[in-house]
C-alpha positions as protocol buffer text, in pm:
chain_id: "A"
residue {
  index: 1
  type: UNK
  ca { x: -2307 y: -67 z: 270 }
}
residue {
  index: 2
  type: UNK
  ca { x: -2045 y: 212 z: 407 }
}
residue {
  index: 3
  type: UNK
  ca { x: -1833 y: 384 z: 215 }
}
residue {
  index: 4
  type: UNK
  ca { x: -1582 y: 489 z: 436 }
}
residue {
  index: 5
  type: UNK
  ca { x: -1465 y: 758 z: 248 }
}
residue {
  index: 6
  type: UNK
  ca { x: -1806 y: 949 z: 310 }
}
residue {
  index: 7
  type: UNK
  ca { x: -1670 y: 957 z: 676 }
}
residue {
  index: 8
  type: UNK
  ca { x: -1390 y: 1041 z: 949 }
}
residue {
  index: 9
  type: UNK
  ca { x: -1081 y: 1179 z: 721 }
}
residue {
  index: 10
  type: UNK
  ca { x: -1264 y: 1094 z: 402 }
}
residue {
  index: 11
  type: UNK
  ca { x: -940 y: 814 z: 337 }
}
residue {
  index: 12
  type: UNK
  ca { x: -1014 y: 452 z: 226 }
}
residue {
  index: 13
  type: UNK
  ca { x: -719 y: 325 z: 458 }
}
residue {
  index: 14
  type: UNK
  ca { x: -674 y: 116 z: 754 }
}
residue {
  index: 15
  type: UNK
  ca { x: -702 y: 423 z: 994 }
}
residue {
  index: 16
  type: UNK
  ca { x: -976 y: 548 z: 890 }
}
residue {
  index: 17
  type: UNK
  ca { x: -1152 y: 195 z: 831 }
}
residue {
  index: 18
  type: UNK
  ca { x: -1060 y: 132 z: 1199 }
}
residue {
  index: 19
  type: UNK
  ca { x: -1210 y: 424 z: 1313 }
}
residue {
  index: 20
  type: UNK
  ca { x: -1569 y: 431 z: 1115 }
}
residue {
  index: 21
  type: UNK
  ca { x: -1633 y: 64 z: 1064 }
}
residue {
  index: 22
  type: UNK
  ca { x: -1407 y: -104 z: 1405 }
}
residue {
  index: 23
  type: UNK
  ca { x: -1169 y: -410 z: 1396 }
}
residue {
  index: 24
  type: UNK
  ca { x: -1316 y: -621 z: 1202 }
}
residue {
  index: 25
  type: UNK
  ca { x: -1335 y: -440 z: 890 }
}
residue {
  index: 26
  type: UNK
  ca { x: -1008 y: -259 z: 963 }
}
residue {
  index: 27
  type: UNK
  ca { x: -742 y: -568 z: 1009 }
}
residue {
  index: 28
  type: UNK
  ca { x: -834 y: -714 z: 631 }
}
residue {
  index: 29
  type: UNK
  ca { x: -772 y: -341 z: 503 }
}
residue {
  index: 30
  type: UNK
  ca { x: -426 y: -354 z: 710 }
}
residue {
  index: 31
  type: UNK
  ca { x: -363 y: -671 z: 553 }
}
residue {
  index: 32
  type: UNK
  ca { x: -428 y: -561 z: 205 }
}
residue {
  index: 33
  type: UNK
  ca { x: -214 y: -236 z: 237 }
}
residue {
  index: 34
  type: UNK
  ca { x: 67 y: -445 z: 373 }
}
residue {
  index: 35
  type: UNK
  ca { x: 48 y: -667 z: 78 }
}
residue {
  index: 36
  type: UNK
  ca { x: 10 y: -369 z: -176 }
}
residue {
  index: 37
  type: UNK
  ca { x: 362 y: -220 z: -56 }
}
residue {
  index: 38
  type: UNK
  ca { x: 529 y: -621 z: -31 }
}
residue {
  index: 39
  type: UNK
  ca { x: 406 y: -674 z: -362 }
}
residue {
  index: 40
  type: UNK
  ca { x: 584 y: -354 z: -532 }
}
residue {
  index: 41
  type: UNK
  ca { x: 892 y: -404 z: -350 }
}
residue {
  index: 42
  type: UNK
  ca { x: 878 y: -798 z: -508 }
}
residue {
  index: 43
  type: UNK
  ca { x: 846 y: -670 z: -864 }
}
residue {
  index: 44
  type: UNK
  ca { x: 1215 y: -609 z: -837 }
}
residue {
  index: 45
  type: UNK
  ca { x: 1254 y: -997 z: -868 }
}
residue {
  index: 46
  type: UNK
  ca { x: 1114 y: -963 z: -1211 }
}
residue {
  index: 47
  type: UNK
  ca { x: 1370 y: -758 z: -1340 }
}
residue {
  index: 48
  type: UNK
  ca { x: 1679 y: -856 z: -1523 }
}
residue {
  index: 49
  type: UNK
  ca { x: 1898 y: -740 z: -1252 }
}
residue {
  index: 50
  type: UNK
  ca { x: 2088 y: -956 z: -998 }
}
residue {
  index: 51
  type: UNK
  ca { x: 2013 y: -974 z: -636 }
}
residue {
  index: 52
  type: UNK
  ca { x: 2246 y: -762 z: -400 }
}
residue {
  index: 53
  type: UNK
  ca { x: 2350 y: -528 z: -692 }
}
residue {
  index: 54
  type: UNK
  ca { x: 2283 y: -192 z: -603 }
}
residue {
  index: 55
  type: UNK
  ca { x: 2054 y: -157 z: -929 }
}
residue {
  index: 56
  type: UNK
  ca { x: 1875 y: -379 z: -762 }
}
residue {
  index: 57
  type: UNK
  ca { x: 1828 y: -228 z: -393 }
}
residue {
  index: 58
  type: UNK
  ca { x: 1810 y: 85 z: -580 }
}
residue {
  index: 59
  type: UNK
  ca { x: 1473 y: -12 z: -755 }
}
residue {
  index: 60
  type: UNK
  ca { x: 1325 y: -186 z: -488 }
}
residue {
  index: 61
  type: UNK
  ca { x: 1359 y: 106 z: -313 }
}
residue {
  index: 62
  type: UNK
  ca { x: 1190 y: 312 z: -601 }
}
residue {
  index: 63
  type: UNK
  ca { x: 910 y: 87 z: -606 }
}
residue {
  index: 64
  type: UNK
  ca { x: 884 y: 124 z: -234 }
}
residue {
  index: 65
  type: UNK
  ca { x: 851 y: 468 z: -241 }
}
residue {
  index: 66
  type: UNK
  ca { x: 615 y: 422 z: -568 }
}
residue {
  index: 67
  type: UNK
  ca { x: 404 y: 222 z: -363 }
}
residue {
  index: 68
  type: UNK
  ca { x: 413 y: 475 z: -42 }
}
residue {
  index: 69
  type: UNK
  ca { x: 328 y: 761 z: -313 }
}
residue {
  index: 70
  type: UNK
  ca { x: 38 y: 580 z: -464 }
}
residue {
  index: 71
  type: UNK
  ca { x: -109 y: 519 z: -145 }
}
residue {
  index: 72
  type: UNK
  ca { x: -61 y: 895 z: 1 }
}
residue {
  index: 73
  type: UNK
  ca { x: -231 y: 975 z: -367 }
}
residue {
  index: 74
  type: UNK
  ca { x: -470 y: 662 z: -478 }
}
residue {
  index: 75
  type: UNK
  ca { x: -548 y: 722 z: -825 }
}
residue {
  index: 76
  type: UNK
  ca { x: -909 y: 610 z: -770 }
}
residue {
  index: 77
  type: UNK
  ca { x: -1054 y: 855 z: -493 }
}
């Protein structure tokens, strides 16, 4: 097994996962980043606020930049 953080810019992301390991590997790791960001702008949905408000917008945009933060930063590096 690769880790692909041992190589290229040391990053667990798509890039990098395109470069060291090629398509194959690299299109599921798009995939899952995609759904990482999707899936903390749709935790607005679970909030008690109603859809169009500005509240609303307003968090989805904090968890969109929540999301872009954690995956500049990853906690587990």
């Amino acid at each position: 097994d690769i880790d692909v953080r041992e190589f290229g810019s040391g990053n667990a992301g798509a890039t990098n996962t395109f470069r060291v390991l090629g398509k194959r590997a690299g299109i599921p790791v798009l995939i899952l980043d995609i759904l990482k960001g999707t899936l903390a702008v749709s935790l607005a949905y679970f909030s008690d606020l109603s859809v169009g408000t500005s509240e609303f917008i307003q968090l989805e945009i904090g968890l969109g930049i929540s999301a872009l933060i954690g995956h500049i930063f990853p906690v587990f590096s």
